[in-house]
Structures are given as structure tokens and as C-alpha cells.
C-alpha positions as CSV (number, residue, x, y, z in Angstrom):
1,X,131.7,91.9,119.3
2,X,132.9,89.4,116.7
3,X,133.4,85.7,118.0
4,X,137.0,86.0,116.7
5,X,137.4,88.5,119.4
6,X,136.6,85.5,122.6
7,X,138.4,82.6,121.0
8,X,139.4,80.0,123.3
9,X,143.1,79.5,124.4
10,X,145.1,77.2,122.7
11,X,148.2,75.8,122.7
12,X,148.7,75.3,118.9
13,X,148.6,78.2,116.7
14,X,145.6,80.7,116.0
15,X,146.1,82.9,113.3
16,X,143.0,85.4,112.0
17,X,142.7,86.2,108.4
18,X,145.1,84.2,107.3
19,X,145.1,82.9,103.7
20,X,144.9,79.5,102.9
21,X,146.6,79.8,99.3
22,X,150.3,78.2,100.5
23,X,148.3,75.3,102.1
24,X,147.4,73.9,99.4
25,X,148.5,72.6,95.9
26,X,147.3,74.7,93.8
27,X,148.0,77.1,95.6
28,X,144.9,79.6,95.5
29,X,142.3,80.6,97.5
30,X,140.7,83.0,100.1
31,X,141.7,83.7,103.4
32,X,140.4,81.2,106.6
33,X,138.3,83.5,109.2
34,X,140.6,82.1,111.4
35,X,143.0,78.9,110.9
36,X,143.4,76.6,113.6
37,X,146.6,74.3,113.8
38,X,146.3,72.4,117.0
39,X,149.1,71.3,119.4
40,X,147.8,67.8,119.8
41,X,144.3,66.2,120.3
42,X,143.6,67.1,123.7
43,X,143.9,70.8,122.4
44,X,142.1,70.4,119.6
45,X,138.9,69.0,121.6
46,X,139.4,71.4,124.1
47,X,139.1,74.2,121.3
48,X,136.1,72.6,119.9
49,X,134.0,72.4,123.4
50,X,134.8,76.1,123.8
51,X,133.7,77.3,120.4
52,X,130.6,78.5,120.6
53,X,128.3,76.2,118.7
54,X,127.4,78.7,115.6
55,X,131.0,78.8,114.4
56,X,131.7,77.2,111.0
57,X,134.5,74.5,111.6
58,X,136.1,73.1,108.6
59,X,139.2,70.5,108.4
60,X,141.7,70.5,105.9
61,X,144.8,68.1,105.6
62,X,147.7,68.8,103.0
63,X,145.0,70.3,100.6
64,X,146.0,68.4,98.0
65,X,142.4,67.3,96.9
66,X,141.0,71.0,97.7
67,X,140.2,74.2,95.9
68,X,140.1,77.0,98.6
69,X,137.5,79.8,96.8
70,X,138.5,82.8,96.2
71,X,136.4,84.1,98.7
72,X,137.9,82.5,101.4
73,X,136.3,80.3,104.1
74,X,133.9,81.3,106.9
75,X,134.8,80.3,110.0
76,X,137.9,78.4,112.0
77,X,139.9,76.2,109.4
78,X,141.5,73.5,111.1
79,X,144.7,71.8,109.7
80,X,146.6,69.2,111.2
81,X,149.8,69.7,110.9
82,X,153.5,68.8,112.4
83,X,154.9,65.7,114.2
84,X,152.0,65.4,116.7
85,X,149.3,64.6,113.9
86,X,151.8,62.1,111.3
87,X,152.9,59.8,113.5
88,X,152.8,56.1,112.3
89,X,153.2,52.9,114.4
90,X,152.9,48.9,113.1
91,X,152.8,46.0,115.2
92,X,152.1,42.6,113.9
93,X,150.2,42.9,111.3
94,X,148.1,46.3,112.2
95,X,149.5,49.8,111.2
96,X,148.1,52.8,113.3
97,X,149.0,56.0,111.4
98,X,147.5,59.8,112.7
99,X,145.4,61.6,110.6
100,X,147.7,64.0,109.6
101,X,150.2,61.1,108.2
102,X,150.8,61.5,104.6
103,X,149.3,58.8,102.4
104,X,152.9,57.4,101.3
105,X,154.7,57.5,104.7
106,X,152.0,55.1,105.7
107,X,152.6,52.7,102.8
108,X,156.4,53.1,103.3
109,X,155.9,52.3,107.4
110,X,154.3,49.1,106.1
111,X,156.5,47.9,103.9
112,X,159.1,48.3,106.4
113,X,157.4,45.9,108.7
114,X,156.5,43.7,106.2
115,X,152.8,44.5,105.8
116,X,151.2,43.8,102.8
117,X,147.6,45.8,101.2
118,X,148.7,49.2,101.7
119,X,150.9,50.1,99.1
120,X,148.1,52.0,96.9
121,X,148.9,54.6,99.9
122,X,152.1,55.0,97.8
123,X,150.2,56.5,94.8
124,X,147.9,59.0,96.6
125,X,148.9,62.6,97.3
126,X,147.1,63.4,100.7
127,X,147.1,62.3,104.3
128,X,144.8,60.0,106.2
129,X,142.2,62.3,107.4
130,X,141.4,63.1,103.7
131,X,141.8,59.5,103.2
132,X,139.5,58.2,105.7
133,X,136.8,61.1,104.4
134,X,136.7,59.9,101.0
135,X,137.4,55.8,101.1
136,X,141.0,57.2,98.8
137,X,142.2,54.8,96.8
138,X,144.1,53.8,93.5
139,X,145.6,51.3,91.1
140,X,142.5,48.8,92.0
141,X,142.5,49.1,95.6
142,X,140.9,51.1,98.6
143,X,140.3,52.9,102.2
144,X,137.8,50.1,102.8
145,X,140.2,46.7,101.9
146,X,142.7,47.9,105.4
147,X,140.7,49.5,107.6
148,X,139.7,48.2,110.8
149,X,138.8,51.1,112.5
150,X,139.4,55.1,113.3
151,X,138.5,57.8,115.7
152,X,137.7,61.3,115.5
153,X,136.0,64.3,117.6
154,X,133.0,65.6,116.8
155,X,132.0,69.4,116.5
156,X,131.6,69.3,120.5
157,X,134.8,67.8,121.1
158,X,133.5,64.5,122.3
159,X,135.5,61.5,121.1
160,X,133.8,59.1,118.7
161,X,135.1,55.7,117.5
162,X,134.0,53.8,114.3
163,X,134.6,50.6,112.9
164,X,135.0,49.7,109.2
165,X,131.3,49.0,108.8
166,X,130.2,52.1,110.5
167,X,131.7,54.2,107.6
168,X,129.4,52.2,104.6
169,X,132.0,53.2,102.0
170,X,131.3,53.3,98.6
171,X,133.3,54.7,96.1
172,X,134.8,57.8,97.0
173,X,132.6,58.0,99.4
174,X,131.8,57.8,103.6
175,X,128.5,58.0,105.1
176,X,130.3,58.8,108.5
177,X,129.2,61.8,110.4
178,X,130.3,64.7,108.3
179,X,131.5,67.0,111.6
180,X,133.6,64.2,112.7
181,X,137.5,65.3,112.5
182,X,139.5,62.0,112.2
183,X,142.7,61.6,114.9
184,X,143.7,58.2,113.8
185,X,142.8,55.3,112.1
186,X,143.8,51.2,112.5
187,X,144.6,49.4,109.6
188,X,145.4,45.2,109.2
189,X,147.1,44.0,106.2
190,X,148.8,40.5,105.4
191,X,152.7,39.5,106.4
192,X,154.7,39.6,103.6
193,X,158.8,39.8,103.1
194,X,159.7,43.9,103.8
195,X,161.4,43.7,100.1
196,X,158.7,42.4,98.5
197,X,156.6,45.0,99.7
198,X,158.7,48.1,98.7
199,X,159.4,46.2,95.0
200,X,155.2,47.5,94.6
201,X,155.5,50.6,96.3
202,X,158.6,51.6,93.7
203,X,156.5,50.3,90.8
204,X,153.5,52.0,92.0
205,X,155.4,55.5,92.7
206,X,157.3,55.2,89.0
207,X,154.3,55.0,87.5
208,X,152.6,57.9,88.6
209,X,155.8,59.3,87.7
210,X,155.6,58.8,84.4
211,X,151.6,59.4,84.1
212,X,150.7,61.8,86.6
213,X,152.0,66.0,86.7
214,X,153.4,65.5,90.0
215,X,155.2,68.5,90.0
216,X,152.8,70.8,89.1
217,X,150.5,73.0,90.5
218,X,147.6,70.2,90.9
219,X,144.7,68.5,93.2
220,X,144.9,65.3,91.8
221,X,142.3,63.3,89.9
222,X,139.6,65.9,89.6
223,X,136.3,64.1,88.7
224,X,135.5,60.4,90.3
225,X,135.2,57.6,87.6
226,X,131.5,57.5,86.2
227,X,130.1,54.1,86.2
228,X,131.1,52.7,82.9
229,X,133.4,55.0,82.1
230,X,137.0,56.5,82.6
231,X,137.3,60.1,83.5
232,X,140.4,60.9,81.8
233,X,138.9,59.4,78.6
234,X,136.2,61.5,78.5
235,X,138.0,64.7,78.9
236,X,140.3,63.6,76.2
237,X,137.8,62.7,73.7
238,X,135.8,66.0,74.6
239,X,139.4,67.6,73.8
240,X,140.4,69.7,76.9
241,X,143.6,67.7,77.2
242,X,146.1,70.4,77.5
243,X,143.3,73.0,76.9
244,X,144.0,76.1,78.4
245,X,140.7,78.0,79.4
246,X,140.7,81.7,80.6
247,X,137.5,82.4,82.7
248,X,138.4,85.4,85.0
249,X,141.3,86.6,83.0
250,X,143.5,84.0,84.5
251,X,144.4,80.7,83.3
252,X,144.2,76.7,84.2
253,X,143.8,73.7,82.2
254,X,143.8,69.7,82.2
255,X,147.4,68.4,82.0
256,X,148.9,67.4,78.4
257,X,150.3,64.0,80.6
258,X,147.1,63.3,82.4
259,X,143.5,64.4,81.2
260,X,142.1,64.2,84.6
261,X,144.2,66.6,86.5
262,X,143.7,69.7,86.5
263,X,146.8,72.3,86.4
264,X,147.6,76.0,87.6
265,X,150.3,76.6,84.9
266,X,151.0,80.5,86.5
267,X,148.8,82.4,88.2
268,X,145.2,81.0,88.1
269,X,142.6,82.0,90.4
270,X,140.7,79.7,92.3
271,X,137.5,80.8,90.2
272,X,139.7,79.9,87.1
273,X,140.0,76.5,88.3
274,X,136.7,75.5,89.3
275,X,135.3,77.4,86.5
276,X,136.9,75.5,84.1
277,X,135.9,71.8,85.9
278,X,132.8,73.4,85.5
279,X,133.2,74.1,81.8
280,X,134.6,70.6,81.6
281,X,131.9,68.6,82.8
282,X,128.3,70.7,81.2
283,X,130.7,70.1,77.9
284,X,131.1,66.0,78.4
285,X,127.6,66.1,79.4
286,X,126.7,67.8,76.0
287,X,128.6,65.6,74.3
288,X,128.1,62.0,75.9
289,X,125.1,62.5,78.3
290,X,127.5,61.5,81.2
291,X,127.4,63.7,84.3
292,X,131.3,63.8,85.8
293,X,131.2,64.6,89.4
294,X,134.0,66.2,91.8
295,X,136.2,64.2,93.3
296,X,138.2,67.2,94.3
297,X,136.8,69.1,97.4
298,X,135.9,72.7,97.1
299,X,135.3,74.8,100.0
300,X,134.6,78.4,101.0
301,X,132.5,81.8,99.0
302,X,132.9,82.1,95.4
């Protein structure tokens, strides 16, 4: 007998098999073992103390950071999705925002109650969870300059809390407890006039308008910034911008508008994709001696 066949009850939705291509932005990838959206977090720990120990659990947000292999993901997948998981609450000069909050309703929340220091939230496509994971950040600011604190469950369901210091950021980077699935995280910014605030947001959000391929099939900046250096730059100088590259008979490339974001222009695999990051970075080695690492998560078999 499988362990899919004894899951715990839930009040959320269970689904087996079920592909994980429409959760994410690029829109490829293998099917979950089983996907897990939970009702709220009492459910979700519940779930977790039930599963038996030897179950893979992985968490995803809005996958927009995230190549799904085409081989799909062993295991439960858990997302957290809906109203339960995004909501976003300020008082004086805190902001409390669930992990499943997207990035920019955050940054609009604050500027609304006249909090300043989170409008970089404006200019990065994901939600707080993923946030939290990674120390997110953009336009010269990060995770790590608002947060106070956040709390999660572990793989056994137990609640744990950390503060700021707890995480050790560094860049793109948390040296929390990997198995910890964030619920909600605290934030403190600076009073400022609501107006003032949403004048930086706008600026911020029309310039990744103008510089980013929004609209696209994407997952965002692909490789983290190598000391030194600018990603973009070196893709562009190693002349992939706009490249396309066919590696299992499909196709992807590195936008024309922005050199480090990678692009399904049709109907790329997931092994296209990553294939071609791969391609990408022994070719700026070759050519620089500069190693580019992911900043895009990849998850699942090849």
C-alpha cells in the first residue's frame, strides 16, 4: 500500500497526480505526487503531524521563482493559496502580511498606512514565503532591512518563531531551518506621508515595466549577482540576449528586454529551460572565469 492511499484528512484540497505546470510562470513542469493547498494553518499543521515522517514535503508559493522538472516532484507539494494565506494587516508602524501575500500587495498595504522601506516589495514577482526563503529584494534594498520577525511549522507541524537575527541573511540567502514552512512574517518600516510612499512604488513598478518581460512566460532574475559583477551584463557580453537555444527539441531563451530573465516564448519544456541556464552559465564561465549561480529555484526529477 502506497502512502497516498492513508493520507490524512483535510479540510483544504488534496489532489493526487496533479500537475504543477499552471502553478507556475513558466508554466512547465511534472506532476506533484500529491499537492496540498491547506484550508488555513491549523490544517496545515495538523496534515504535517499526520504524515508519516518519510514523505517528501515541499512548499511552493506563486512559483514565480521556480522551474517544476519535467519529472515532476516526489512527494506532497504544498501551496498556499487563497484569502486565508494573503492577508495583510499594518498598525503603527509594523505591517504583518501571511505568507501567501503577494510581494506588491504588501508594499501597496504600506503605502496606504503610510509606511515607509517596503516599496522594493513593489518590484518583486512572488509572495512572502518565497520572500522570507531567500532574503528577496531589489532596486538596493532587502528581506533583511524590514523584518522583525516570522513564524512557520516545521516538518512535524510544531510552530516555530524566529527573529530577524535568527535567519543570518546574506544575499539571497537564509540559513533558517530549511523544513520550516513560513505562516507570517512582522515587518517595521518608518512613518512617512501615504502619497509619498505610493509616488516610489509607481516609479518602482514603471520601471520594471519598461525593463523587465513582465508579461511573459518568466521566473524572474535567473542567476544572483556575482560579487563584482552584474548578471545581466554577463549574459549580454557572452551574447545569449535574445538567444534562442533548442535542447530537447523545444525552445527557451534570455529576453531581448532583459538579459537575465529567462523566457518560454511557446512551448518549452522544463528541461529546455534549465538546460539552457545551464548552457548559459559553463559558457560565461568559459569565457570570464565567473561561476553564475541560480537564483531561480528548481525542484523535482529531471
Amino acid at each position: 500500500m502506497s502512502w497516498r492511499d492513508n493520507l490524512p484528512a483535510v479540510r483544504g484540497k488534496l489532489l493526487l497526480n496533479e500537475p504543477l505546470g499552471p502553478y507556475t510562470w513558466f508554466r512547465v513542469g511534472g506532476a506533484a505526487d500529491a499537492l496540498f493547498i491547506p484550508a488555513d494553518a491549523e490544517d496545515l499543521a495538523a496534515f504535517l503531524k499526520a504524515l508519516p515522517e518519510d514523505v517528501p514535503v515541499t512548499a511552493i508559493g506563486v512559483g514565480s521563482n521556480l522551474i517544476v522538472r519535467d519529472g515532476g516532484v516526489e512527494g506532497v507539494v504544498i501551496r498556499l493559496a487563497g484569502r486565508a494565506w494573503g492577508q495583510v494587516t499594518t498598525e503603527g508602524d509594523t505591517v504583518t502580511a501571511g505568507a501567501g501575500a503577494l510581494d506588491s500587495m504588501v508594499a501597496r498595504a504600506s503605502a496606504k498606512a503610510g509606511i515607509a522601506g517596503l516599496e522594493f516589495y513593489a518590484g518583486i514577482p512572488g509572495s512572502i514565503g518565497g520572500a522570507l526563503t531567500m532574503n528577496a529584494g531589489c532596486y538596493g534594498a532587502e528581506t533583511k532591512d524590514v523584518l522583525v520577525s516570522a513564524w512557520g511549522l516545521n516538518r512535524r507541524g510544531e510552530r516555530v518563531d524566529l527573529a530577524l537575527a535568527d535567519f543570518r541573511y546574506t544575499y539571497r540567502h537564509s540559513n533558517a531551518p530549511a523544513d520550516i514552512i513560513w505562516i507570517e512574517a512582522t515587518y517595521r518600516g518608518t512613518p512617512d506621508a501615504p502619497e509619498a510612499v505610493a509616488a516610489r512604488i509607481s516609479e518602482i513598478t514603471e520601471r520594471r515595466e519598461k525593463t523587465q518581460p513582465i508579461r511573459e512566460k518568466t521566473g524572474g532574475s535567473t542567476f544572483k549577482n556575482p560579487d563584482g559583477h552584474s548578471s545581466w551584463k554577463l549574459v549580454d557580453d557572452a551574447g545569449w540576449r535574445g538567444k534562442l537555444h533548442a535542447v530537447t527539441g523545444g525552445g527557451a531563451k534570455f529576453s531581448e528586454l532583459h538579459s537575465n530573465f529567462m523566457i518560454n516564448p511557446g512551448e518549452a519544456t522544463a528541461a529546455d529551460i534549465e538546460g539552457l541556464g545551464e548552457a548559459v552559465r559553463a559558457d560565461v564561465l568559459a569565457k570570464t572565469g565567473v561561476q553564475l549561480n541560480w537564483e531561480i529555484r528548481r525542484i523535482g526529477r529531471k
